[in-house]
N, C-alpha and C positions, 0 to 999 in steps of 0.2 A: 402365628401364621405368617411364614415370610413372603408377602406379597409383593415386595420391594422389586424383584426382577419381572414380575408381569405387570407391574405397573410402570414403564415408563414414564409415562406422564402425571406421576406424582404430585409434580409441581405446578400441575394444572387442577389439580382437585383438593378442595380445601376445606376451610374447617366453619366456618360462621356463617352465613348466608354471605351477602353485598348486595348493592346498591340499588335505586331504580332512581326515574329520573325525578324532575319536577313535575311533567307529568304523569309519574306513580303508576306506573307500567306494571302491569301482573308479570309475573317472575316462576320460574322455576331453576330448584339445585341437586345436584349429586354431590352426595359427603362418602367418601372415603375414611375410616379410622384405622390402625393398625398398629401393633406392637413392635412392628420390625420398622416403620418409621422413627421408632423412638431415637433419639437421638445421641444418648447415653446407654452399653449393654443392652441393646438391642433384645429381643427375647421371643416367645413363642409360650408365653402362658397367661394368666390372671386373664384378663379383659384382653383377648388375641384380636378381635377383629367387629367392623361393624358396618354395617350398609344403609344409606338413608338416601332415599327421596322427598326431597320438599318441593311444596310450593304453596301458593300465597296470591292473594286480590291485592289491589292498588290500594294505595293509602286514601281515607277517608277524612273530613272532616266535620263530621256529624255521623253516629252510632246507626242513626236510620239509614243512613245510606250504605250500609256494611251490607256486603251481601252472602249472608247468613241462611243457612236451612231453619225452620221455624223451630226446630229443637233446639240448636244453639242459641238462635234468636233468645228464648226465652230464658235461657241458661245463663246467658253473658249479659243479658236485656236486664236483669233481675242485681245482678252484680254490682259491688262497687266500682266497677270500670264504665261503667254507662254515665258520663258527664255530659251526654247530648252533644251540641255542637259545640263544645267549650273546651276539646281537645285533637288531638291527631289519633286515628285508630286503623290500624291492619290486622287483618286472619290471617293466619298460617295455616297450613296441613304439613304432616309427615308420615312417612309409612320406614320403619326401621326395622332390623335384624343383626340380633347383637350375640356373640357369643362369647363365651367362659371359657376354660380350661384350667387343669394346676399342672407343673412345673414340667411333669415327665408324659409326655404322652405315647412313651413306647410300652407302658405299662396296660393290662386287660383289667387289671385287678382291680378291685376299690382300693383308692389312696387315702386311708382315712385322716390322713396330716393336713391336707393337703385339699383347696378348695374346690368346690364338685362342676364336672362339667355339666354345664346348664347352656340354651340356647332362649332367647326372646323376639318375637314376632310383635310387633307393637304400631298402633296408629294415634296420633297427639295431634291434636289442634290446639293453636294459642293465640289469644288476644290479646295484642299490644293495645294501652290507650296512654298519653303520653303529651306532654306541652310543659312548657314553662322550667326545664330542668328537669320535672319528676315524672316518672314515668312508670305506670303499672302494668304486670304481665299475670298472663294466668293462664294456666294449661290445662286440661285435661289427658291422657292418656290411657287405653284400655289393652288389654291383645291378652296374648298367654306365653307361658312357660313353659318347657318340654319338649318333646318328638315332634310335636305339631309345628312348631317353629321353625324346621327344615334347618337347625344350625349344621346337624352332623352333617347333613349331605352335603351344603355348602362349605363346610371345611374339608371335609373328604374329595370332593370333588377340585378344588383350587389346587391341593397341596400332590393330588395326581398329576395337574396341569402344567404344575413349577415344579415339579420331580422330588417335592418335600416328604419328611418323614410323614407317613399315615399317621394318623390318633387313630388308639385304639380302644380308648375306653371309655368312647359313648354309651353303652350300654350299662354305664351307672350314674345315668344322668338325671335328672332332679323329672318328675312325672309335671303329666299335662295339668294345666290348674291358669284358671281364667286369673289375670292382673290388672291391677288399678293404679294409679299414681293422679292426684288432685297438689299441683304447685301452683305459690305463689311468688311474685318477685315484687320489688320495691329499689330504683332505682333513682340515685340524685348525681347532677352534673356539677362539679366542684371546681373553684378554680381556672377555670378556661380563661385563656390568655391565647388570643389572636397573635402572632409573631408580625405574620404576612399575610397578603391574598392565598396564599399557596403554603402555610405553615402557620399550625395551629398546635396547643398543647393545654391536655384538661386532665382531669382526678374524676372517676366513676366510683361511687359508693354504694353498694348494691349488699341486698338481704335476702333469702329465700327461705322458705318453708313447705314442705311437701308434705303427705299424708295418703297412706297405701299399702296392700300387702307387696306390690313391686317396688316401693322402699320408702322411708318414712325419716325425714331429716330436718333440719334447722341450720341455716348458715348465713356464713357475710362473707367482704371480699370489697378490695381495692381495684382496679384497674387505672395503669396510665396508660395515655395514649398520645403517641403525637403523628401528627398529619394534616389533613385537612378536612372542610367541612365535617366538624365532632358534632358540631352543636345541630345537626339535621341524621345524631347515629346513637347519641347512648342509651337509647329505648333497647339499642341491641343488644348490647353488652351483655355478655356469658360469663359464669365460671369458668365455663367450659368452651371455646369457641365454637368448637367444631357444633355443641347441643345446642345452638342459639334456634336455630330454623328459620331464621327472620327473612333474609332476601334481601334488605332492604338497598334504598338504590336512589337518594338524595342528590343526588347531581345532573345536572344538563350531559347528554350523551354524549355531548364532543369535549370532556372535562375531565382527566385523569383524577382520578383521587385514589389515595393511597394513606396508608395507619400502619403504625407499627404499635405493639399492646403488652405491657406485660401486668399479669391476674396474679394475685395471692387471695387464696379460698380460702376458709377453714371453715367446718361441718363439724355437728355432732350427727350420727345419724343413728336412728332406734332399729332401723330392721332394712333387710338388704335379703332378698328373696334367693339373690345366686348365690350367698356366704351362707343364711341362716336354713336354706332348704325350702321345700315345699309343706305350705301352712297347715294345709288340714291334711295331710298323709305325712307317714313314715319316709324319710330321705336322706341322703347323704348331706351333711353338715358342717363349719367351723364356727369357731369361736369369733363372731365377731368384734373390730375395734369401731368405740363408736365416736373417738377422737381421730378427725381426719384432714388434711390439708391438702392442696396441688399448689402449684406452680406453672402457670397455662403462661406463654410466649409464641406472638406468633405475627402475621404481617397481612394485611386485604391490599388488593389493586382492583379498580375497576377503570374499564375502558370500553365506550359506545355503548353495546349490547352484552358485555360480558364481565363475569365480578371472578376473581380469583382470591383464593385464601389457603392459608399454610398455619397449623398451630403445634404446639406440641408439649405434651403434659408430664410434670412430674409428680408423683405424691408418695404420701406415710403411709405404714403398715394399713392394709383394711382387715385382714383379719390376723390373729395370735397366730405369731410362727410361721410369718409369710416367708418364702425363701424368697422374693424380688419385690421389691416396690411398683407402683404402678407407674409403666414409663412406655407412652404411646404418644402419635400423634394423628390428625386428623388434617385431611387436602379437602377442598371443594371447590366446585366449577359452578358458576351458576347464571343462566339465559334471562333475560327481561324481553316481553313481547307485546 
């Protein structure tokens, strides 16, 4: 989907959450994703586009003081991330919509090469708990798959707006079916080497594991990073920047801080709901690959009340006989209040 000319302000909508201050100011963000950002071949298929809202409470330092609906309460209360007062801890929320397509969308026909246009409606909460270098994440996510998702319309609708080619073959798109995703992260600060007040450089070693019929995988991944205050951020740290959701926002409001980051990922992953089809009905399908890699680069700024982010993702075949690599990036803009 070439968003690129209705989006002027690209470069104001980015990919990770940013910052809050010391006093741990509740926050909200808008993520941008898109395949015409990509930076390299530019394109309009695999993973075309995606929309996200976050937002997030001020950082805690004691679990009791999180202010949690009594379900999560007991959810996260119950978890290995409940350390009591003997770490740092924030919630997230995010409400997302992400769509799919394969290579040719001037086509009606089923493309059975070729991966199935699918759209996802999805809500995720995530609890950061975090101190001393190490740092633990864990998400939930639910939503569905299908029609119900409103991708067609939202892609139908933009690509009349920027005078782009119609897709025309939503109507073999993967059917309605409830989705789950339960991730974990495992995060170590490696390294860190203070230069100056205002220039900083550290190594993030991060692990994830998820479990779901919205996708089910295993991975690791490097991050460097150089800037400043790292050592009040790497709870953040993404594979992916733009799917962080954090907000986070570690600096005095009159304090420019600034990172530059580059991620090497690599995944094994067992099942991928927009490649393998929908679980319990008949659907259009490919052959998944379940050796997978990216290459995530990309830059934060925050300043006063406001955090800005840029990333942009390369990766490997995800499924057998892909005609393009996965090659997007991701803007986000995000308010602290």
């Amino acid at each position: 989907m070439r968003l690129l000319p209705c989006f002027i302000g690209s470069i104001l909508i980015f990919s990770t959450s940013v910052f809050a201050t010391e006093s741990n100011n509740d926050w909200m963000q808008f993520t941008f994703e898109n395949d015409a950002f990509g930076l390299i071949n530019t394109s309009d298929n695999g993973y075309s586009n995606g929309l996200d809202w976050s937002w997030g409470k001020k950082i805690a330092d004691d679990f009791d003081e999180l202010p949690l609906p009594n379900w999560l309460d007991a959810v996260y209360g119950w978890s290995y991330l409940n350390h009591g007062h003997n770490r740092n801890y924030q919630i997230s929320y995010s409400v997302s919509q992400r769509m799919y397509t394969p290579d040719d969308l001037q086509q009606e026909q089923l493309l059975e090469t070729d991966r199935p246009y699918s759209g996802t409606l999805l809500w995720q909460s995530t609890l950061r708990s975090y101190g001393n270098g190490v740092a633990d994440n864990l998400s939930f996510t639910a939503g569905l798959v299908g029609p119900a998702s409103l991708a067609e319309q939202t892609q139908k609708r933009v690509h009349k707006i920027i005078d782009a080619k119609e897709p025309l073959g939503w109507d073999n798109q993967l059917s309605n079916e409830p989705v789950f995703r339960i991730e974990a992260q495992r995060l170590y600060q490696l390294a860190y080497t203070p230069v100056s007040d205002n220039f900083e450089f550290d190594t993030v070693i991060h692990g994830n594991a998820s479990v779901g019929n919205l996708m089910s995988d295993v991975g690791a991944g490097v991050t460097l990073r150089i800037g400043n205050i790292l050592t009040g951020s790497y709870a953040f740290v993404s594979q992916a920047a733009s799917r962080s959701n954090s907000g986070y926002m570690v600096k005095p409001a009159e304090e420019l801080s600034w990172q530059f980051f580059v991620t090497l990922y690599g995944r094994y992953v067992f099942n991928d709901i927009s490649l393998d089809g929908n679980t319990f009905t008949d659907s259009h399908s490919v052959q998944l690959t379940n050796e997978q890699a990216t290459l995530n680069m990309g830059f934060m700024l925050t300043w006063q009340n406001w955090g800005l982010s840029f990333s942009a993702i390369r990766g490997t075949e995800q499924y057998h006989n892909q005609p393009s690599t996965a090659n997007f990036a991701g803007a986000s803009i995000i308010y602290r209040y």
